[in-house]
N, C-alpha and C positions, 0 to 999 in steps of 0.2 A: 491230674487235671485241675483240681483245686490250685496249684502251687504256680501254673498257670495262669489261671485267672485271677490270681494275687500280684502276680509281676506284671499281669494288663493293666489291673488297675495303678503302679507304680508307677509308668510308660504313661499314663494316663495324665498324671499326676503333674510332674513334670512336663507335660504339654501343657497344661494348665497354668503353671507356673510362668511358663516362656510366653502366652499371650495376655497376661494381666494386663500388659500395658497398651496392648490393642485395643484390648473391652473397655478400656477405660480410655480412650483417646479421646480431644475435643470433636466432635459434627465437622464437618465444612461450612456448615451456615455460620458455625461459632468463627473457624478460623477466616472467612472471608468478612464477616462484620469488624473484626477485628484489624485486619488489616487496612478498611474505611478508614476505620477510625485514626492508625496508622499516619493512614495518609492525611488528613483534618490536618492532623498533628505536623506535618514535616511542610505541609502548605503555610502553618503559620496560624490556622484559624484554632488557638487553641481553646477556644469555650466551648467550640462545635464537639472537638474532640473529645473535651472533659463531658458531656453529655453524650457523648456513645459509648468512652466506655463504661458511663454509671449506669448506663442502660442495661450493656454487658453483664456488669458485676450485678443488675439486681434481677438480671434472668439464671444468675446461678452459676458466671463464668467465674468461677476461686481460682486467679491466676496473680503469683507474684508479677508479670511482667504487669499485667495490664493496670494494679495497682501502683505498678511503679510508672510506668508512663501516663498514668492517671495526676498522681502527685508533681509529676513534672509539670504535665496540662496547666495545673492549677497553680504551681509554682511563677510559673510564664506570664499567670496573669494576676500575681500579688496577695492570692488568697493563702499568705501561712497557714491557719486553720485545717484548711482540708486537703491542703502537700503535707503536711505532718501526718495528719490522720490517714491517707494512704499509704504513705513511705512506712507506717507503723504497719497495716494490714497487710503489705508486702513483704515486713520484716520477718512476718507470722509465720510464712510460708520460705523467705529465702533468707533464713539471720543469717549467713553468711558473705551475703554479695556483697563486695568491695563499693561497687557503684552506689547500691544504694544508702547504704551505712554514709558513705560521704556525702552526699545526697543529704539524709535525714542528719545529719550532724550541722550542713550546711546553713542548712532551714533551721533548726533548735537556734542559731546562733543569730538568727535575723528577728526572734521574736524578742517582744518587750517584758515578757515577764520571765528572766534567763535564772534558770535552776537545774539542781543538780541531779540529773536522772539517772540509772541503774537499769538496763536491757536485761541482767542476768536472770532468766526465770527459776535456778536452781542446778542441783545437779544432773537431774535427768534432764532437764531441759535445753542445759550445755552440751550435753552428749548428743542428743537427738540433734541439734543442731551443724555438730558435726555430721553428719550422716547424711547422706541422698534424701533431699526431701520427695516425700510421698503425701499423696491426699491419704485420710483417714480412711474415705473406701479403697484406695490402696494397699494400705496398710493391713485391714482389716484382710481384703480378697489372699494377700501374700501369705498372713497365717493361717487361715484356713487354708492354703494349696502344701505350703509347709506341714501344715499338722497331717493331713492326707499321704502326704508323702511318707512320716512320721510311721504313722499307723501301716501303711501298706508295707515301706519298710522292714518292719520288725514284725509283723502278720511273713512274709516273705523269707527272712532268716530263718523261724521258726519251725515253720511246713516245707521247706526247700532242704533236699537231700541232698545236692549238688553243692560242693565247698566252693567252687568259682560265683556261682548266684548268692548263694549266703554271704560271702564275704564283698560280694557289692552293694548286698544288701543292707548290710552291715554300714557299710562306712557310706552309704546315703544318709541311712539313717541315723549316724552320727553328723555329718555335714550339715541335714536338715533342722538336726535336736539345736545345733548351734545360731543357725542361722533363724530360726523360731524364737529362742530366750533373745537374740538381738534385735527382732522383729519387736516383740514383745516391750525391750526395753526404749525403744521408738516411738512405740505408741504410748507406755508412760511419758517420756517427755515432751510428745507433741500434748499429752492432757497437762502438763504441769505449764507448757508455754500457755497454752489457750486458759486454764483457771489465774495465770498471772496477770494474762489481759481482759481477763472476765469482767472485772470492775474498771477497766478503764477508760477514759473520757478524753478528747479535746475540745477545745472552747473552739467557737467556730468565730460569732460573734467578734468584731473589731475592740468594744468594748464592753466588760461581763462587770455590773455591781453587785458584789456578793454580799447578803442579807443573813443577818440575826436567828431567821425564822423562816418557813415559806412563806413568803411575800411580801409584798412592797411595804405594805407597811410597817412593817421590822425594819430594824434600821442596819445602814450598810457598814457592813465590817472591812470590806477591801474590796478593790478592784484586779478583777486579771482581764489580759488581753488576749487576740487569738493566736492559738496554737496552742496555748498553757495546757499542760496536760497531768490530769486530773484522774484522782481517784473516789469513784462514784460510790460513797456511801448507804447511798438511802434513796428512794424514788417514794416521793407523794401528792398524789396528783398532779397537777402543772409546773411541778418543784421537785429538784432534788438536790442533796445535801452531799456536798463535795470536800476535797481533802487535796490542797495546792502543798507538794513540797515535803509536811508533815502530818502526822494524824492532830499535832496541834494546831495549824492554820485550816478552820474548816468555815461554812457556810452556806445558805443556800442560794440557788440560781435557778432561774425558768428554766427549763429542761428541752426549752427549743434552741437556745445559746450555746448547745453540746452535739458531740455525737459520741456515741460509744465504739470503740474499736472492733471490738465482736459485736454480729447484729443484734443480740438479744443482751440490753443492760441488768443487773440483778433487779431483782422485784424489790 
């Protein structure tokens, strides 16, 4: 009876597994707001559009698509600044889309202050991006049904006196063990993408004078324009102290002139 109620729980397991992506599916409220805004877009009224879906994104919609048809939005209507800064938030999520990488390679090459940037977040980060993107509660929900599986597995080899159940046993729980360290090494590099982009910044602003010190009255060391993207050093009060290019060209800028990639800039 125990060996039973070991391979229920197995059975179990594996259902679990096969509905992750249900549990986690968008609302219909999400996908029919979504498709408004869609529509905004393919009418032509692209500002309308660019405000549904920021609307979207700051009710908690984390969709490569809607960041990338966000960047286009914004694209359409001249703002480099903030087609970069989506096409980047997009990239977060889909570094491998053909469209968008030409897309953001497009826009890099329209801005005025043209510099030489590096996507590559590391090696975990390369691999993960190879891989099926998943959200983080994806990711998260897949190793725990993995590790269950795991456990119930080799809980099941062990109490099971039957060589056919054992050895299915057996090679789930090999299958699973693999598919968990790959899990695993997934969620390493979605953290090593996401700590690459932790510090980073685009200038929104048409044009940013970057100062000596926080504030005006320091005097101006250089100018960057929108899109420049930037690494956010330091935050202090209505100022922070940024990094164009190399850790040698720094200075500070009002901090309404920016936005950070990821929603929360370092403190």
């Amino acid at each position: 009876r125990p060996v039973k109620h070991v391979f229920a729980t197995l059975l179990a397991a594996l259902l679990l597994l096969g509905t992750i992506s249900v549990v986690t599916a968008d609302a219909p409220g999400d996908l029919e707001a979504f498709a408004a805004a869609n529509g905004l877009y393919d009418d032509g009224n692209f500002a309308e559009a660019a405000r549904s879906y920021e609307r979207l994104a700051a009710l908690g919609y984390d969709d490569a698509t809607l960041y990338y048809n966000l960047g286009n939005a914004y694209h359409k209507q001249g703002d480099i600044g903030r087609a970069i800064l989506s096409y980047l938030r997009a990239k977060r999520l889909e570094p491998r889309d053909d469209d968008l990488n030409a897309n953001l390679s497009f826009v890099r090459g329209q801005t005025e202050d043209l510099m030489e940037i590096s996507d590559s977040p590391g090696a975990l980060g390369d691999l993960a991006s190879t891989l099926p993107t998943m959200s983080a509660n994806e990711l998260a929900a897949l190793a725990l049904a993995l590790w269950i599986i795991v456990m119930a597995g080799l809980a099941t080899a062990l109490l099971t006196g039957a060589s056919r159940i054992k050895s299915i046993a057996v090679s789930t729980t090999i299958g699973a063990v693999v598919l968990l360290a790959l899990t695993g090494l997934t969620m390493a590099g979605r953290s090593q993408i996401d700590d690459a982009l932790a510090s980073k910044a685009v200038i929104l602003d048409e044009l940013v004078q970057v100062h000596s010190g926080p504030g005006v009255q320091y005097p101006t060391e250089f100018e960057v324009h929108a899109g420049a993207e930037t690494d956010l050093l330091e935050v202090r009060g209505a100022w922070a102290r940024i990094a164009i290019a190399s850790p040698d060209l720094q200075g500070w800028v009002a901090n309404t002139t920016f936005e950070a990639v990821l929603p929360s800039p370092i403190p």
